[in-house]
C-alpha positions, 0 to 999 in steps of 0.5 A: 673325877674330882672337881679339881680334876675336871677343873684341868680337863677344861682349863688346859684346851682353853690355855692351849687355843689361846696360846694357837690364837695368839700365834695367829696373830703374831703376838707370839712366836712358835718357840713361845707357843710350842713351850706354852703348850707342852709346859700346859699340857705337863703340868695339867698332867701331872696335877691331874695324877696326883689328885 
């Protein structure tokens, strides 16, 4: 695994539990963190298989 790769693996689940947080708290919506978190998890995808 590359550091680019390993650099994903760690930042996606922090961008994730943030965007949940901030739902809890009810600065965000659920459309928002719905779309926060697939758009994360797709683009952490995608840029973790072109590596």
């Amino acid at each position: 695994m590359t550091d680019a790769q390993f650099g994903l693996v760690v930042s996606t689940p922090i961008i994730i539990g943030f965007s949940v947080a901030l739902n809890r708290m009810g600065i965000l919506q659920a459309y928002s963190t719905t779309i926060a978190v697939a758009a994360s998890g797709l683009v952490a995808a995608i840029l973790f298989f072109q590596q």
